[in-house]
N, C-alpha and C positions, 0 to 999 in steps of 0.2 A: 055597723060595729059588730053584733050579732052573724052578719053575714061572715065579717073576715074572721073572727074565731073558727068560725066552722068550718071554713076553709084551710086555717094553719091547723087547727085537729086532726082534719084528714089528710092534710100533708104528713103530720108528724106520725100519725098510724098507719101511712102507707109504709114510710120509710123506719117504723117499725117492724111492720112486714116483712120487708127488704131483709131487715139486719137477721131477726128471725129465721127467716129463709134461705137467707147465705150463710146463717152460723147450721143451718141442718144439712147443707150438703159440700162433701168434701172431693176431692179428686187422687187416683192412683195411677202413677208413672211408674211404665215398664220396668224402670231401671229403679226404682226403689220400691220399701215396705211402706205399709202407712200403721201407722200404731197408736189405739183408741185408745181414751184414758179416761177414767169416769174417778172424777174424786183422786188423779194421784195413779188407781192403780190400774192397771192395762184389763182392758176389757175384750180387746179384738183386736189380731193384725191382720190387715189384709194386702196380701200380694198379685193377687189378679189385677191389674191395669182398669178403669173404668171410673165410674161417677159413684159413690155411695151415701147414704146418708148419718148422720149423730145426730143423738139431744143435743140441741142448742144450750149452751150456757152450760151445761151441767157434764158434757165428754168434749173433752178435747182432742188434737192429732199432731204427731209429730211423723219424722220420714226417719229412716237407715235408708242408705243404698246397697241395691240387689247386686251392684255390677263388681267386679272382680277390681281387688286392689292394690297397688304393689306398696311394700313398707322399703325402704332404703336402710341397711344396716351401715352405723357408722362403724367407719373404718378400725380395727381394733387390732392387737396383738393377740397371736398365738405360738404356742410353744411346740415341738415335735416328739415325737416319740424320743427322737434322739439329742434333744434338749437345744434344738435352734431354733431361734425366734424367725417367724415370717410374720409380714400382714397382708390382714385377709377386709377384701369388701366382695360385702353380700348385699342380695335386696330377695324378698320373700313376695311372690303372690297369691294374695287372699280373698277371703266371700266370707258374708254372712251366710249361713246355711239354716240357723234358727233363731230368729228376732229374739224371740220371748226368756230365751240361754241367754242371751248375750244380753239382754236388757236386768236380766234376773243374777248374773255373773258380775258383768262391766258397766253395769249401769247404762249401756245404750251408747256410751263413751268410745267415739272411733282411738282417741288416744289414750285412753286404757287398755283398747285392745294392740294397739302398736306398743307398748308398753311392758305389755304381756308378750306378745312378738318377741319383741327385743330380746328379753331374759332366755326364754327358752331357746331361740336359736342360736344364739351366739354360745350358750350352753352346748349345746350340741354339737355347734360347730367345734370350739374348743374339745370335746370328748373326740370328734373324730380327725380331727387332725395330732390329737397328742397317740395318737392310734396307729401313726403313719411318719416314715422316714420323711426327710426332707429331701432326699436326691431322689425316690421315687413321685413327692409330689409336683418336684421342679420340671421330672422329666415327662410328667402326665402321663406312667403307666399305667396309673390305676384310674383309670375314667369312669369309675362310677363315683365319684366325692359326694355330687350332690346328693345320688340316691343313698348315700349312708348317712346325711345327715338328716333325710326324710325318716328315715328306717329308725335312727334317734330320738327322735322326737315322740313319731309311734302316733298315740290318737289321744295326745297330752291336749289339744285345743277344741274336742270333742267337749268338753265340759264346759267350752264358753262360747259354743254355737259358732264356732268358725271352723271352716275347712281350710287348711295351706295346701294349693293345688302345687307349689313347687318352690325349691330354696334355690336359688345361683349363685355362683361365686361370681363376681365380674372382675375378683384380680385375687389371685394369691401370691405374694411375689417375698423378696427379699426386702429386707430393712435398707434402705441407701447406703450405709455404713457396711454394710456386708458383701451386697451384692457384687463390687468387683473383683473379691476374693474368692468368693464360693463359684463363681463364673470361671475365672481363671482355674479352680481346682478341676475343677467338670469339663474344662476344656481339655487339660493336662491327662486326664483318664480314660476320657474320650480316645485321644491321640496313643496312649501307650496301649491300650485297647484295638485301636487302628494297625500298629505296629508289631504287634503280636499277629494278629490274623495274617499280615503280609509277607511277615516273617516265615510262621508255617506256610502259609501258599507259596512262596519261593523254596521252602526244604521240598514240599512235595512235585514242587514242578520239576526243580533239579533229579527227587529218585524218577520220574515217570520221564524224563528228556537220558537218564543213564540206562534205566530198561531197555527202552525203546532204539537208542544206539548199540546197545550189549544185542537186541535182536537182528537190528541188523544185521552188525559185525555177523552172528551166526548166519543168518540167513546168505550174506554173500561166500561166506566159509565153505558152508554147505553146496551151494551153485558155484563154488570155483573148480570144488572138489568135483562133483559133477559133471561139469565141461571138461577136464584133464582126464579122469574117468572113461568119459566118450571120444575125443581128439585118439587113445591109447586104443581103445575097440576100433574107432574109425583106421586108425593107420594098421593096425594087427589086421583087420579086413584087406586094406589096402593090398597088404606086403602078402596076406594068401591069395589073394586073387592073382599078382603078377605072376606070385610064385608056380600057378598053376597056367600062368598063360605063358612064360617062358621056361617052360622046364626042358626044354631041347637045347643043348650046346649053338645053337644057327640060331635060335629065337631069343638066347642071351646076346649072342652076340649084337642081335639088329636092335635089341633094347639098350645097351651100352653106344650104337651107332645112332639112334636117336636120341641120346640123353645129352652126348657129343656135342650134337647139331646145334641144340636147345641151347650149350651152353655157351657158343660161341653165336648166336642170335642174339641172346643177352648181352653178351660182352661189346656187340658192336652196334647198339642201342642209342641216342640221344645226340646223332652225328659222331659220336666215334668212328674212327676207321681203321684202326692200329687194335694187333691182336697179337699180345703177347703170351706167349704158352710155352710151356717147358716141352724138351723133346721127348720126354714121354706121356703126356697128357695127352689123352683119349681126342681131343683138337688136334693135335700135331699128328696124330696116326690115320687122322681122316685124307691130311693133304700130304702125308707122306706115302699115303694108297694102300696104309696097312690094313683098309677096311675094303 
């Protein structure tokens, strides 16, 4: 009997041991903090990954996660500069950066800090969309949105140990009730916009196609004037040259007997055979022997 007591006592102070033992050592993952707590209040967070130990019974541990988090904004109404409603869905991602803030701020509460999220962004966002046309947002000229609604916000979450590494919009669009009017506007502007530039581009094609034939027109003006110019040189050469090769009454003559020949060669041309000439034409005084 004495024997089995003292075998279920050191059973039961082994497995006292045990519990001892495992309530003094605790474990830390990469991806989270571990946070001591002695009595309630925070004694130690440790972020290095590894095995660590606590008093038993007397510090406790709880986890945050290290790893980066996205918050989902609900979908919400915003208004424009120029007083027209679009809706906007965002999602924000975030880290803890300082346990002991955020535990000291938010109580440690991952949804008090979404909570907090919530307010300020959508704050911001509303600020910088009421900042902004609606046909420049629709048309996404201005692509920096998100970085002005980071630039908004500023280092407002600095004070509850969170870092927002970045805000996205993943829709800013029209209200369903709108969008095929504002669509239809923006088409209609687009197109009178299209028709203007095509409008000028045909007036200027038109003055650059009238220059360009007015150059012509000169240009042949000028070279017609120039070959009639030369054709009047060429024959004034001509008519001194013969002038100087027939200047003997016998060297006129044989050039009037050759011009003769010429032109009754011509005339009996393309199977003609018939050669009609008046009796005093320079042909009829060849075969009348008056040469």
């Amino acid at each position: 009997m004495k024997k089995g007591m003292k075998i279920g006592l050191s059973a039961a102070a082994l497995l006292l041991v045990i519990i001892v033992l495992g309530g003094c050592f605790y474990t830390t993952y990469p991806n989270e903090y571990t946070v001591v707590r002695q009595f309630g209040a925070v004694v130690r967070i440790v972020d290095e990954p590894g095995l660590n130990m606590k008093l038993p019974f007397i510090q406790s541990t709880s986890t945050l996660p290290k790893t980066e988090m996205i918050y989902d904004l609900a979908v919400s109404d915003v208004i424009t500069s120029d007083k027209k409603s679009m809706v906007a869905d965002s999602f924000v991602l975030w880290r803890i950066d300082d346990p002991l803030k955020f535990i000291q701020t938010l109580s440690g509460n991952i949804s008090n800090a979404e909570y907090r999220i919530d307010t300020v962004v959508y704050n911001s966002l509303k600020t910088v969309i009421s900042s902004m046309k609606q046909e420049t947002i629709i048309s996404g000229r201005d692509g920096l949105l998100a970085q002005k609604i980071m630039d908004n916000v500023g280092n407002t979450f600095d004070a509850y140990g969170i870092t927002v590494l970045a805000i996205e919009t993943k829709r800013l669009d029209l209200p369903d009730e709108n969008k095929a009017a504002v669509y239809e506007r923006m088409i209609s502007e687009r197109g009178n916009i299209a028709a203007s530039f095509a409008a000028e581009g045909e007036a200027e094609a038109k003055q650059i196609r009238n220059e360009a034939d007015k150059s012509v027109q000169i240009t042949l003006s000028e070279a017609n004037a120039r070959a009639e110019k030369l054709k009047a040189e060429g024959e004034a050469e001509y008519m001194r040259i013969l002038s100087e090769i027939y200047d003997t009454p016998a060297e006129a003559d044989f050039y009037e007997y050759m011009r003769a020949l010429d032109m009754a060669q011509n005339a009996l041309k393309n199977g003609n055979k018939t050669l009609v000439v008046s009796s005093d034409s320079p042909i009829a005084q060849i075969f009348q022997g008056q040469w």
